[in-house]
C-alpha positions in Angstrom: -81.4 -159.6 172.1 -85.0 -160.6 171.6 -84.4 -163.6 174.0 -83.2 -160.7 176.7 -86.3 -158.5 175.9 -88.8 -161.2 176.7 -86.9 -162.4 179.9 -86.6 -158.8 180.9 -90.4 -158.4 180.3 -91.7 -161.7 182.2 -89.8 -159.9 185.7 -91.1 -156.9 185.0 -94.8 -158.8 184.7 -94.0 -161.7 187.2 -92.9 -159.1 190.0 -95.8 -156.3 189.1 -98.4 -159.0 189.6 -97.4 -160.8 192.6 -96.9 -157.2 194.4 -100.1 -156.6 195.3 -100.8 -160.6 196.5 -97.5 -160.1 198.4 -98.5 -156.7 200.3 -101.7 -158.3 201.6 -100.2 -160.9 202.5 -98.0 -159.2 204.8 -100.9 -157.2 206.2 -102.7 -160.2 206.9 -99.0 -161.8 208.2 -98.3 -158.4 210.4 -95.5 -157.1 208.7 -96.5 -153.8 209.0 -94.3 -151.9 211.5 -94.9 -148.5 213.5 -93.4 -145.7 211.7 -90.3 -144.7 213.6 -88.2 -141.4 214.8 -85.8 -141.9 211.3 -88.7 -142.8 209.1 -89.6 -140.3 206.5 -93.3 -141.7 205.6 -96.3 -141.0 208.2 -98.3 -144.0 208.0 -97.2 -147.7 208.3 -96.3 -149.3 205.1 -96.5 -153.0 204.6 -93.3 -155.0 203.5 -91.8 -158.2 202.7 -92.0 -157.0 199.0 -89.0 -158.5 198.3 -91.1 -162.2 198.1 -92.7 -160.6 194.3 -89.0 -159.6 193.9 -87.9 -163.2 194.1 -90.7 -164.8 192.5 -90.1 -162.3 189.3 -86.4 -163.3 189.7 -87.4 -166.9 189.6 -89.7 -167.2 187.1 -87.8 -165.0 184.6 -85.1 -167.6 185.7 -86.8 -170.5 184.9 -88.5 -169.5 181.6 -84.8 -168.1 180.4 -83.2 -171.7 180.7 -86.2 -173.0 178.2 -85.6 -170.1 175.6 -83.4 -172.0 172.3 -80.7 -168.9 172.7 -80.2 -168.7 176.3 -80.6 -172.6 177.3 -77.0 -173.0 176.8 -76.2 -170.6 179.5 -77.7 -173.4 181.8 -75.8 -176.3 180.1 -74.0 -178.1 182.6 -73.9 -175.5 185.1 -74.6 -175.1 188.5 -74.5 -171.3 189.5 -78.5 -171.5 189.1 -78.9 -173.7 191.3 -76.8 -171.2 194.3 -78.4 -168.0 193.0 -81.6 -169.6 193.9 -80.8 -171.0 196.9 -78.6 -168.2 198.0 -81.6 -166.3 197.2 -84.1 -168.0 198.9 -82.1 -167.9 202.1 -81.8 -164.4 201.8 -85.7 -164.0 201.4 -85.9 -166.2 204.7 -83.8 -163.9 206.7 -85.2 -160.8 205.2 -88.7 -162.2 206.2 -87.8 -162.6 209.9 -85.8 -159.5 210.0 -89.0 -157.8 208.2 -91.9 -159.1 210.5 -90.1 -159.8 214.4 -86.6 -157.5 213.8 -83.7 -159.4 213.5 -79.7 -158.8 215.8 -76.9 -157.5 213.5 -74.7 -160.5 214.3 -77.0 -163.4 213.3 -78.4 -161.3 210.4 -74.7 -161.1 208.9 -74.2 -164.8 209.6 -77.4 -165.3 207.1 -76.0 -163.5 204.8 -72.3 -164.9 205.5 -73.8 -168.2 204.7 -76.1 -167.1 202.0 -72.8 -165.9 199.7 -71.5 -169.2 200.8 -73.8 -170.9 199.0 -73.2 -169.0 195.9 -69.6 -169.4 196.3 -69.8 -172.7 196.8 -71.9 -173.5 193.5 -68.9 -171.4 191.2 -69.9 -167.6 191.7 -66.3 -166.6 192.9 -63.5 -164.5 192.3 -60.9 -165.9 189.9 -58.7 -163.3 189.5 -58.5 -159.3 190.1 -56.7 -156.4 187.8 -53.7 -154.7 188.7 -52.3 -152.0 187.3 -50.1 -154.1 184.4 -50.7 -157.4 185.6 -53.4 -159.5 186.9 -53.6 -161.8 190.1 -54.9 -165.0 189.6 -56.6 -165.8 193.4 -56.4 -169.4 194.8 -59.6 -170.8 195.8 -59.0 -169.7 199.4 -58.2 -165.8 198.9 -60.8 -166.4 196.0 -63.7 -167.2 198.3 -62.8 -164.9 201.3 -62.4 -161.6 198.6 -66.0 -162.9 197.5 -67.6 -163.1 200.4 -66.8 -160.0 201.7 -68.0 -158.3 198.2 -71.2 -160.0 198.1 -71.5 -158.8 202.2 -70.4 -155.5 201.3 -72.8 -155.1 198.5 -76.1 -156.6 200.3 -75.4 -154.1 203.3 -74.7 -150.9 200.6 -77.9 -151.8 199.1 -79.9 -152.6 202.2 -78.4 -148.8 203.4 -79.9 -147.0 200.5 -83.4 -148.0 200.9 -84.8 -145.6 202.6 -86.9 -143.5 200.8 -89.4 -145.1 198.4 -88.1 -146.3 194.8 -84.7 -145.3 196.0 -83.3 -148.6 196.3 -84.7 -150.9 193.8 -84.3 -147.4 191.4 -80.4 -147.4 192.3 -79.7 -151.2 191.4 -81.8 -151.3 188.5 -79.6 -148.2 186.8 -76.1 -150.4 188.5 -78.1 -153.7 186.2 -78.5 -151.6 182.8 -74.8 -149.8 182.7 -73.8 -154.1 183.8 -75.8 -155.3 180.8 -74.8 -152.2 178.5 -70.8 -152.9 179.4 -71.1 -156.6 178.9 -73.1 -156.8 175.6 -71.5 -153.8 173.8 -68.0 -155.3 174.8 -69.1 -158.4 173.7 -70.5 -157.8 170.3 -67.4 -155.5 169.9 -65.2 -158.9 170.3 -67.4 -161.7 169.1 -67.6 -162.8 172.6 -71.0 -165.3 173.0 -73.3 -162.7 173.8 -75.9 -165.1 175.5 -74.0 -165.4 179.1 -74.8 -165.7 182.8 -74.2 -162.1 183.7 -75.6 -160.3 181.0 -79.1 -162.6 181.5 -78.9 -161.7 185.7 -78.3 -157.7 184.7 -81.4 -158.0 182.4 -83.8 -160.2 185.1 -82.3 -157.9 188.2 -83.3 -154.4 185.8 -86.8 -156.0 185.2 -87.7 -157.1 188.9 -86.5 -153.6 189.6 -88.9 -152.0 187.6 -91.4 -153.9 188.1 -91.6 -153.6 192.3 -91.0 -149.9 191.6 -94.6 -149.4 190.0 -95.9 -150.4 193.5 -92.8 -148.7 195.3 -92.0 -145.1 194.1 -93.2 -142.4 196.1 -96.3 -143.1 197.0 -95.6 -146.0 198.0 -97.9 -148.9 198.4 -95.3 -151.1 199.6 -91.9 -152.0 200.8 -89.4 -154.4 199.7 -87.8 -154.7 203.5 -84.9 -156.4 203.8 -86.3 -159.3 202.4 -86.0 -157.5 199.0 -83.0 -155.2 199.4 -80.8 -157.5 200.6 -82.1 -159.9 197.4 -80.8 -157.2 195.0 -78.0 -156.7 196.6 -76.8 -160.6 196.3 -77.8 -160.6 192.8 -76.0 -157.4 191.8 -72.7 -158.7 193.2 -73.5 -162.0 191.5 -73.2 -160.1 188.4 -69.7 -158.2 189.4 -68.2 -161.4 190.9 -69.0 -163.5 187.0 -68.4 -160.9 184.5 -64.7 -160.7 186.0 -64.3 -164.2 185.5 -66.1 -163.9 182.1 -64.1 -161.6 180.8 -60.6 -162.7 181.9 -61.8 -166.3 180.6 -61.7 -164.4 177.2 -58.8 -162.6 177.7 -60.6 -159.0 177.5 -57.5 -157.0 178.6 -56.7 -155.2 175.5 -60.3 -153.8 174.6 -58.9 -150.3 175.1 -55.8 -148.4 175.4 -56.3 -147.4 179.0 -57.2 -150.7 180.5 -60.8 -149.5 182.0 -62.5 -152.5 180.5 -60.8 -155.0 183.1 -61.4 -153.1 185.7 -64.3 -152.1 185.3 -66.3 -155.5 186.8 -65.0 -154.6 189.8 -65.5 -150.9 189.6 -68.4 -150.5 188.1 -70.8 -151.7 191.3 -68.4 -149.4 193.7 -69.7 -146.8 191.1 -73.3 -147.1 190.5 -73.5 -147.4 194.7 -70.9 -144.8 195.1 -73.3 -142.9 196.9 -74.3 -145.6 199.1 -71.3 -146.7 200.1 -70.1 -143.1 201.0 -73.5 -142.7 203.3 -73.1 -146.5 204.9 -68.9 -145.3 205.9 -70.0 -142.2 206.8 -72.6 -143.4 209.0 -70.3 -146.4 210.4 -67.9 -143.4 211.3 -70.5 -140.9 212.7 -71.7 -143.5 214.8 -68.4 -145.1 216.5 -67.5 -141.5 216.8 -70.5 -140.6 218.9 -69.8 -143.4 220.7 -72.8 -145.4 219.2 -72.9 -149.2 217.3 -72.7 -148.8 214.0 -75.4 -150.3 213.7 -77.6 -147.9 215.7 -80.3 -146.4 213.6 -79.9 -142.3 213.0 -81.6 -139.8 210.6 -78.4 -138.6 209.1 -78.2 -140.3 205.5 -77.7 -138.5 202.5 -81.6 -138.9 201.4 -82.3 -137.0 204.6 -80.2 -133.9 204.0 -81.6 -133.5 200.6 -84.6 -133.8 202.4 -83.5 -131.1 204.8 -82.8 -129.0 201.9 -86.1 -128.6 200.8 -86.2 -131.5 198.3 -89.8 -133.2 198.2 -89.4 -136.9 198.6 -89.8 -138.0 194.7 -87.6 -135.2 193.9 -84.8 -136.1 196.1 -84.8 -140.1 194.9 -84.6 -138.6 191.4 -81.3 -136.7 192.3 -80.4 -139.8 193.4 -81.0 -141.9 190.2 -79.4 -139.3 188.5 -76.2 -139.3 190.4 -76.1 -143.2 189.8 -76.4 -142.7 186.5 -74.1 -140.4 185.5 -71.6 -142.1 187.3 -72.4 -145.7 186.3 -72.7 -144.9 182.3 -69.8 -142.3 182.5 -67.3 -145.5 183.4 -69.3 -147.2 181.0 -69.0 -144.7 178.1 -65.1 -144.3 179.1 -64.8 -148.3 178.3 -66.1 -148.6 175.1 -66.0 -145.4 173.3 -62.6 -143.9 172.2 -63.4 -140.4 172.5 -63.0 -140.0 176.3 -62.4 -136.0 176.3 -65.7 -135.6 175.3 -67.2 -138.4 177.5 -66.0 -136.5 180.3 -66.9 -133.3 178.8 -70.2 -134.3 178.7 -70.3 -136.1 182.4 -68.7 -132.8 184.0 -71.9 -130.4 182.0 -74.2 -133.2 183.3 -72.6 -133.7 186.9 -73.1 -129.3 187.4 -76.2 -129.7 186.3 -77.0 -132.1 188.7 -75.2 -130.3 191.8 -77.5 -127.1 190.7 -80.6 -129.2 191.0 -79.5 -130.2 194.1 -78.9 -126.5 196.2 -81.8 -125.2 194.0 -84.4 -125.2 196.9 -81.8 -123.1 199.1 -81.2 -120.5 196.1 -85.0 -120.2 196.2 -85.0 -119.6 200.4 -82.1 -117.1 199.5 -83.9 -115.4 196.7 -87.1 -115.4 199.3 -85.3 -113.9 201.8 -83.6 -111.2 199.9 -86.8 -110.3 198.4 -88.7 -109.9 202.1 -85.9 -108.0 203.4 -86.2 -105.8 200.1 -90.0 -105.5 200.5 -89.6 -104.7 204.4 -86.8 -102.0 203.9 -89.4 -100.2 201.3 -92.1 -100.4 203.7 -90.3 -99.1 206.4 -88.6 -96.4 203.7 -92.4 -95.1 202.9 -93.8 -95.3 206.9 -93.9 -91.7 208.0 -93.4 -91.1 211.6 -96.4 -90.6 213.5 -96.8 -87.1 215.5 -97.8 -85.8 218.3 
């Protein structure tokens, strides 16, 4: 664990310290675009914050492979060698995209080629859980299925930034409940706890937390594409080897109900439920209307909770909580066998939550009420006026 702690502490350090060199730079480089119609902030903000990102991600890379517990993770492997490439391709694309604007169609053909290259160097699918069985994929339905999850995550990811922190806040709770699952399950079956995944969860939570000094609300800057679409390759990285980790081990009978094999695949899906939900709801509202679904709009779920009254930290809060009651909810249900009260507790957490959220309309209501209430006396105690 103490090899995880520093490599979590040199992205957090890494990424904090190359922020501010990276946000002048992009000042100086013109990546500083007009706030738009959809935008929430009122003065430009620089990007291409996603460069600290990947240079925390590096480093904390790099310095893991030297560290006497983790080196073996390296040993005779070439998955580092995609995740930094992949990476790297990403940051390119997210650079243009960031500073000149970037088509839909060759944008996803960057980042159809960037999972390739992570495909390519052993970061694929090997097999998926059924209910009572599993599918083994062959290298051809293996690649496709990974491919499109990487895709999927990058854009899911790249959808939820828009309000400062919310993002980089989002994957970094989807990283912890990834890093909580695979070491708790590990130590519970003597499983080698020093592994690809659980070290990418751990560098991914720190180069999280470290942009998010420089990107919470106010922020200073933001990670663009460059850096969303970074974290989103990295988290599916993560989804994409623990399944093959764990099946390598033959994880399937961890718990009576089976969540634990599932739960690779799930456990992304849930963490960027929300996400999700807004990017098919947007797809939909916008073929609907007639629109591509590409076509910017102003209608995600961080603008109606704007819309509801919610200040802008408040309403990327409601957000982290969401993701993490749903992320460690799974989580808990997987390795603790008490799952009544899990879900006892998730369900007094979750109507918490849901209060917090239509609290700024119960206060209009309450407003309102109380200036009808104050009028109607006034005009109870108003004596005619005579003649």
């Amino acid at each position: 664990m103490r090899e995880y702690a520093l490599t979590f502490v040199i992205a957090v350090a890494v990424t904090y310290l190359l922020t501010p060199f990276v946000r002048r730079a992009a000042i100086a480089f013109g990546a500083v675009p007009p706030v738009r119609d959809r935008d929430v902030h009122t003065e430009p903000i620089p990007r291409l914050g996603g460069i600290a990102m990947y240079g925390g991600f590096a480093a904390a890379l790099l310095i893991s492979a030297q560290l006497p517990h983790l080196r073996a993770v390296f040993f005779d492997q070439t998955w580092w060698r995609g995740l930094l490439l992949a990476g790297a391709l990403i940051v390119v694309i997210g650079i243009i995209d960031d500073r000149w604007g970037m088509a839909p169609i060759p944008k996803l053909a960057g980042q159809i080629a960037a999972a390739g290259i992570l495909v390519s160097q052993g970061v694929q699918l090997l097999w998926l859980p059924l209910p009572g069985t599993t599918l083994v994929l062959g290298p051809e339905l293996g690649t496709v299925l990974s491919v499109l999850l990487i895709i999927v995550t990058i854009n899911a990811v790249n959808f939820a930034d828009g309000l400062d922190g919310l993002a980089a806040g989002i994957v970094a709770i989807a990283a912890a409940a990834f890093f909580t699952y695979y070491y708790v399950v590990a130590v519970d079956q003597g499983f080698d706890r020093q592994s690809y995944p659980a070290m990418i969860a751990i560098i991914l939570v720190g180069v999280c937390a470290g942009f998010l000094m420089h990107n919470f609300n106010p922020a200073r800057v933001f990670m663009g594409d460059t850096g969303s679409m970074l974290i989103g390759l990295l988290l599916a990285s993560i989804t994409i080897t623990v399944t093959g980790e764990f099946q390598a081990n033959a994880v399937v009978s961890f718990d009576s109900s089976g969540l634990v094999a599932f739960l690779p695949i799930l456990l992304p899906l849930l963490a960027l439920a929300l996400p999700l939900a807004d990017l098919v709801l947007a797809v939909v509202r916008r073929t609907l209307a007639g629109k591509s679904p590409f076509a910017p709009d102003k209608k995600h779920l961080h603008h109606r909770l704007l819309e509801l009254g919610h200040s802008h930290a408040r309403a990327v809060l409601l957000m982290y909580l969401w993701a993490a009651i749903i992320s460690f909810a799974a989580v808990s249900l997987s390795i603790f066998n008490a799952p009544m009260i899990v879900l006892t507790v998730t369900t007094l957490v979750a109507i918490c939550a849901v209060g917090l959220i239509t609290l700024p309309r119960m206060r209009r209501r309450r407003a309102l009420a109380r200036a009808k209430t104050g009028r109607t006396l006034t005009d109870d105690h108003t004596e005619p006026s005579g003649t």
